[in-house]
N, C-alpha and C positions, 0 to 999 in steps of 0.2 A: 727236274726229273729226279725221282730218290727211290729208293728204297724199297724194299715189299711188303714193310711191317711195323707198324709204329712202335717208336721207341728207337729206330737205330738213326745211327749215327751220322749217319744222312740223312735224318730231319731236320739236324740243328744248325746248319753249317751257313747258310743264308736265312736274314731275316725274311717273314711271311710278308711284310711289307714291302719288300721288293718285289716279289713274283707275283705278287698277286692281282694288282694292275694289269701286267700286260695279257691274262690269261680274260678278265674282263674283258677288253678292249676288244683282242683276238676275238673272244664269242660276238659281241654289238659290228665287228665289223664284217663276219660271215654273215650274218644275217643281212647287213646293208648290202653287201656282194650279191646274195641269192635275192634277193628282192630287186635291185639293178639287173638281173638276168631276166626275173622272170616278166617285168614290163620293157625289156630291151631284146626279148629272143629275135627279132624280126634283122637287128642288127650283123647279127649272127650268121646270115646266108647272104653279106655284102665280102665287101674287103675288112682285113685283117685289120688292117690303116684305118679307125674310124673312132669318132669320139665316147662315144658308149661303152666299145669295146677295151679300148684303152685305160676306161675309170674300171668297169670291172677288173681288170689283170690289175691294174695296178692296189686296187682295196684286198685282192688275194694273194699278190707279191711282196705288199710293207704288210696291210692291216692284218691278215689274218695268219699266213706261214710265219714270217718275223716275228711277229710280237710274242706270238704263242712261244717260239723257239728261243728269243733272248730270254723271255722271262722265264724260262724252265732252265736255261744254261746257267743262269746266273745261280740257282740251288745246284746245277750238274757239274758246271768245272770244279768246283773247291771239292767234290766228291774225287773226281778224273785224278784230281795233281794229290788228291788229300792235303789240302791245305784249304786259304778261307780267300773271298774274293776281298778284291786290294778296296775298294771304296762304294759303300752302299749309296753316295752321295750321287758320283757318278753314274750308277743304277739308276736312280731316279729321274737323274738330268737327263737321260737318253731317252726315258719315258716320256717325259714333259714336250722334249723334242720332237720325239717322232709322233704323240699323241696330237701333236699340233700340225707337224708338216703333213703328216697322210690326208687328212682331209684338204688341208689347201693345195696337195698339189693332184687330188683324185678330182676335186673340183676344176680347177684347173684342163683338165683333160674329157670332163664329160661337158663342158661348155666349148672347149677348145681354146682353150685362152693362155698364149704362151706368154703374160703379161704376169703381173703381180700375182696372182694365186700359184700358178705353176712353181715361181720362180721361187715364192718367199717357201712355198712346201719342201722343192727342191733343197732349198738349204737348208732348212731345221732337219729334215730326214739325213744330208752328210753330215751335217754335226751330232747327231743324237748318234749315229753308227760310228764317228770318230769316237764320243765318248764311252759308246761299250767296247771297239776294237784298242786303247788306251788302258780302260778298266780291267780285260779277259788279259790284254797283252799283260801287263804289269802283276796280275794273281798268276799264270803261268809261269814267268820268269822268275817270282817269287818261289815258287816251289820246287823242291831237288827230288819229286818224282813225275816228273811231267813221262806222259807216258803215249801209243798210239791213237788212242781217242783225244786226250787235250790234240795232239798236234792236228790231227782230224778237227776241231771245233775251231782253233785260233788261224789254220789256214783258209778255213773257210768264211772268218771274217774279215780276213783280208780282201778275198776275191768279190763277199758282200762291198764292202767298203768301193773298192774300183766300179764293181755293178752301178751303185748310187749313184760316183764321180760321174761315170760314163753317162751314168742318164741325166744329171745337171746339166752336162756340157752340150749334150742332145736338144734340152730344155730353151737354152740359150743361141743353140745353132740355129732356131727357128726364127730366130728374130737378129738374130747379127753374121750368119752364115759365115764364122769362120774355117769349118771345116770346111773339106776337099768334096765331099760329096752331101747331099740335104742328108736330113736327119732320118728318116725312111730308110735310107739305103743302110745306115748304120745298127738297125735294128738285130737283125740276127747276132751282130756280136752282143750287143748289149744283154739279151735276152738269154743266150748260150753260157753267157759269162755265170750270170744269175743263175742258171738251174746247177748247171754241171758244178762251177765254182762255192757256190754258198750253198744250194741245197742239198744238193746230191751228197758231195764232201760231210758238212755238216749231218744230213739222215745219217749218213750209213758210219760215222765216226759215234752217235749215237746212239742210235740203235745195233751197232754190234757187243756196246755193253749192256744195254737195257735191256735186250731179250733175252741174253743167259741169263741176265740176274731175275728177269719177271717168271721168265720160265723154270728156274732154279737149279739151271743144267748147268754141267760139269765143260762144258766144251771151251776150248780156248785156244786162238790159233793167233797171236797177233803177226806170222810172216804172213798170211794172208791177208789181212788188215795194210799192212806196209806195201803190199805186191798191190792191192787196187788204190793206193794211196796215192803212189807214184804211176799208175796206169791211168787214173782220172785226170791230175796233171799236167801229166805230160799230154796226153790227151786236148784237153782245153789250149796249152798253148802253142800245140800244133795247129789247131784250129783256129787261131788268132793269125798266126803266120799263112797259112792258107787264108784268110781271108785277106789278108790285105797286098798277099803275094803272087798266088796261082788260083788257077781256074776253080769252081765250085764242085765239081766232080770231084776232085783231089781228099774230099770232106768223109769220103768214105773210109778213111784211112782212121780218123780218130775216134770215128764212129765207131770203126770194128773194136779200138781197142775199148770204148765204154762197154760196148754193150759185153766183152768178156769180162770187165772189171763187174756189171751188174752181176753178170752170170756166175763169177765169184763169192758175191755179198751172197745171194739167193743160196746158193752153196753153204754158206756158212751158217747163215740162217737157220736151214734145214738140218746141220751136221747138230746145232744148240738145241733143235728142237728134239733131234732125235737122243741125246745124250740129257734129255731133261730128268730131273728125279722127282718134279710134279706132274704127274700124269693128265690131271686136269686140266685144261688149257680155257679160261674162260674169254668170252667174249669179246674183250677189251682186246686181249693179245693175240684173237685171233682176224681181229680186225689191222693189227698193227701190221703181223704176218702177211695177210691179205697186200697191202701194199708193199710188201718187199716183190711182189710178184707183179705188180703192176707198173713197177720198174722200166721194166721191159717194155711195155705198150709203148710210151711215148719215143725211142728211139727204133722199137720197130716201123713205127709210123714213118720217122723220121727217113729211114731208110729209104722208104715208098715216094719220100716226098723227092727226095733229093735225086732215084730213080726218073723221078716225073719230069724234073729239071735238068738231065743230064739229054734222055731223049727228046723229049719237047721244046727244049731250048724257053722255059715258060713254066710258072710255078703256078701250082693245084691251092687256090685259095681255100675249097672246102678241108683237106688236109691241113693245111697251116694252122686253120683256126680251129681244129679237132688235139690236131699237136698241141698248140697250149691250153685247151679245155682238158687233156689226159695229165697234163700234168699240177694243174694250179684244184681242179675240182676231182680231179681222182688221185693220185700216188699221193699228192703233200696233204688234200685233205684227207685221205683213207689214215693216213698215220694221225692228225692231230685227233682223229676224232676216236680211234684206238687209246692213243696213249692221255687223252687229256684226264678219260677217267680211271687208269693206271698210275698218275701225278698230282693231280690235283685233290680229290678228297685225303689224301695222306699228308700234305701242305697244310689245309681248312685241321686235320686231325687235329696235327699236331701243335694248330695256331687254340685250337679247344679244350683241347683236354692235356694240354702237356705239363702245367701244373695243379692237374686235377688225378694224378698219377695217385690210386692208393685210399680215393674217396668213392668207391664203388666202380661198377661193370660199366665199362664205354661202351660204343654200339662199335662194330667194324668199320672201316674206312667204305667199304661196299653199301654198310648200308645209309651212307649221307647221301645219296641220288638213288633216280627209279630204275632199277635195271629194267625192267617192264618197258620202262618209254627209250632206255637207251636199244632193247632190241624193233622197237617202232622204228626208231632211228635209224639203224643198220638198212633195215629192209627198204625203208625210205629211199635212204640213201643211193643205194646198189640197182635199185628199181629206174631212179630218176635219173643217174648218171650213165646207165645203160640207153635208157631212152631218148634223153638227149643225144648222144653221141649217136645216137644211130639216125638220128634226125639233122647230125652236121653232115654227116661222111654221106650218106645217098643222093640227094639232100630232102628233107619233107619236113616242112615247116609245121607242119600239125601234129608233128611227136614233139617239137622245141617247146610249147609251152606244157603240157601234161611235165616233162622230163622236167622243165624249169621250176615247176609248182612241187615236186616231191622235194627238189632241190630245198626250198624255200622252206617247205616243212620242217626236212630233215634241220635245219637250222634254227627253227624255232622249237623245235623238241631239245636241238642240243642247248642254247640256251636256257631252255626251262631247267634242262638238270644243271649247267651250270651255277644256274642263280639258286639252285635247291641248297648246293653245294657251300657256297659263299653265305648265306643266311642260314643256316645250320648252328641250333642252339644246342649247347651242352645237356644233355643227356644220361643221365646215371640211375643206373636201376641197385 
C-alpha cells in the first residue's frame, strides 16, 4: 500500500515482484470462495461445524484477506519505519509457501480429510507466516523510526503466526487427540484470536495511515492509535483467560472494551475525513470508509450471540454463521475491494512507466481499470451481501443463492479489473 501519486517515494521502496503475486492469488482465490458459496449456500442453514463451510472461511482467512494484506505490507512497512524490507527472498518464500499450503489445507477441509492434505497445507501455511513474521520482524528492528502503525502491523503478525500455530495443533488433535478437549470446542479461541489479533490489529494500524494520506487530510492523533492498541490487547488476552478460566458470560467484558476500541478507530476515521483538504472523496475510499463502519456489525452480533448463550444456556447457530459471514464477506472484504484499487494500479504504474519518466504524457493510475465496472461492483456487492445475510439471520434459503450469485459476480467483475490492471501496456500520448 503506497502513496497517492506516482512518482513518490513510496513507490520505490519494495520490488513490484514481490507484491504482485499475492494481490493475484488474493483476486483467483475470492473468486474460488464466491463460487464454493454460491454452489454450497444450502450448507449455510446447517451447523457452523461442517465441511463446506470450513473450506470457505478458510479460502477467505489465508487465500483472500492474507495474501492481499502481506503483499501490500511488504511495499507498506519500509514506508511505516522509512526504511527498506530486510529480504525480498524471504518475500517470495512465504509466497511459495502459502500459495502451496492454502489450497491443500482448503482441500483438506471441504473433503474433511485430517490426513495428508490438511496436515502438509497446515505446515507450509506456519512456515510461509514464520517467514514473513522473521522478514517484517527483522526490517522493523532494523529501523530507528519504528513508529504506532509498524507496532500495529508486527503485533499483528504475531497474533497471525499463534492464529496458524493454534490451527495446525487443531488440525492434528483430530487425529491424535492430544488436547484436553476435541477440536470443536477449541474453535472460538482460534477464530477470536484471528479476527481481533491479526485483522482487526493489523486494518486499523493501517488504515489509520492510509486514509489521511488517501484523503490528504491534516489529522493526526497517534494517543489514540496507542489508547485502541493496548485496548484490543488486552482485550484478546482477557479473552483467552476467560476462556480457559471462567464462565462464557464473563466475555462481555472484552467485548465492551472492543467494541469502544472500534468506536474509537470510527472516530478517528471521521475526525481524518473531516480535516480532509481533498474534498473529493472517490469511490475506492469511500468504499474503504464504508467498512470502518461495518466494524461494528460483527461484534454487535456478537453481543446478541453471546446474550443468546448466557439465557438459553445454548448457542444460536444462525447468528454464529452470520457472525463470520459479517466479518470474512463484509468488514475484511469491504476494505480489500476499496483499497485494492487505491494500491494496486499505482504498484502496475510505477512497474510501467517509471523509467519512461520524461518520454511523453502517462495515462493516470485511475485510468489502468474500468471505474464503470468497479461501481457494478460496489453495487453488486452491497446488494448481495445484504441479501445473503438476511437469508442467514431469519433464515430463507431462497435469498442465499440470488445474495450468493451477486457475490460471485461481484468477484468476477473484481477480477476482470484486476487482470485489466496487471496487463496494462505502456501508454504514451
Amino acid at each position: 500500500m503506497i502513496a497517492s501519486k506516482p512518482g513518490s517515494p513510496l513507490l520505490s521502496t519494495t520490488s513490484y515482484k514481490v507484491v504482485l503475486p499475492f494481490y493475484l492469488y488474493a483476486a483467483f482465490s475470492f473468486f474460488a470462495a464466491t463460487a464454493l458459496l454460491f454452489f454450497s449456500t444450502d450448507a449455510f442453514l446447517k451447523h457452523y461445524f461442517q465441511p463446506h463451510l470450513l473450506a470457505i472461511t478458510h479460502i477467505m482467512a489465508l487465500g483472500w484477506g492474507p495474501m492481499v494484506i502481506l503483499g501490500a505490507s511488504h511495499q507498506l512497512v519500509p514506508v511505516l519505519i522509512e526504511g527498506k524490507l530486510y529480504s525480498n527472498k524471504l518475500a517470495y518464500t512465504s509466497f511459495v509457501l502459502a500459495a502451496i499450503g492454502i489450497p491443500l489445507l482448503c482441500y483438506g477441509f471441504y473433503e474433511f480429510n485430517m490426513g495428508a492434505p490438511a496436515k502438509w497445507g497446515g505446515r507450509f501455511v506456519v512456515l510461509a507466516l514464520l517467514a514473513y513474521l522473521i522478514n517484517i520482524g527483522i526490517s522493523i528492528s532494523k529501523s530507528k523510526n519504528e513508529n504506532v502503525h509498524a507496532v500495529f502491523v508486527f503485533t499483528s503478525v504475531l497474533w497471525l503466526f499463534i492464529t496458524v500455530a493454534l490451527g495446525l495443533a487443531l488440525v492434528y488433535n483430530f487425529t491424535f487427540t492430544f488436547m484436553r478437549h476435541n477440536s470443536v470446542h477449541y474453535l472460538p479461541l482460534h477464530v477470536h484470536i484471528g479476527i481481533i489479533g491479526w485483522f482487526l490489529l493489523l486494518v486499523i494500524g493501517v488504515a489509520s495511515r492510509l486514509i489521511p494520506l488517501f484523503l490528504i487530510s491534516k489529522f493526526s492523533n497517534p494517543g489514540i492509535l496507542w489508547l485502541i492498541f493496548w485496548l484490543v490487547n488486552l482485550s484478546l488476552l482477557l479473552f483467552i483467560l476467560i476462556f480457559y478460566f471462567l464462565p462464557i458470560s464473563y466475555s462481555l467484558i472484552p467485548d465492551v472494551m472492543l467494541f469502544v476500541s472500534i468506536l474509537l478507530f470510527i472516530y478517528y476515521c471521521i475526525a481524518a475525513y473531516k480535516q480532509r483538504i481533498r474534498k473529493q472523496v472517490d469511490e475506492q475510499v469511500r468504499l474503504s470508509l464504508l467498512s470502518a463502519i461495518m466494524m461494528a456489525l460483527p461484534l454487535i452480533l456478537l453481543f446478541i450471540i453471546l446474550l443468546i448463550f448466557i439465557n438459553r444456556k445454548a448457542e444460536n447457530n444462525a447468528f454464529m454463521v452470520a457472525y463470520g459471514f459479517i466479518i470474512f464477506f463484509g468488514w475484511i472484504t469491504a476494505i480489500i475491494l476499496g483499497m485494492t484499487f487505491k494500491t494496486l494500479p499505482f504498484i502496475v504504474w510505477n512497474k510501467v512507466y517509471r523509467k519512461r519518466s520524461g518520454q511523453g504524457k502517462t495515462p493516470s493510475p485511475k485510468d489502468m481499470f474500468s471505474n464503470t465496472v468497479f461501481k457494478i461492483m460496489c453495487i453488486a456487492y452491497l446488494l448481495g451481501f445484504i441479501i445473503f445475510i438476511c437469508g442467514l439471520l431469519f433464515p430463507q434459503s431462497i435469498l442465499l443463492k440470488p445474495g450468493a450469485l451477486l457475490l460471485l459476480i461481484t468477484a468476477i467483475l473484481y477480477n476482470w479489473n484486476v487482470i485489466k490492471i496487471f496487463t496494462h501496456k505502456a501508454q504514451l500520448k
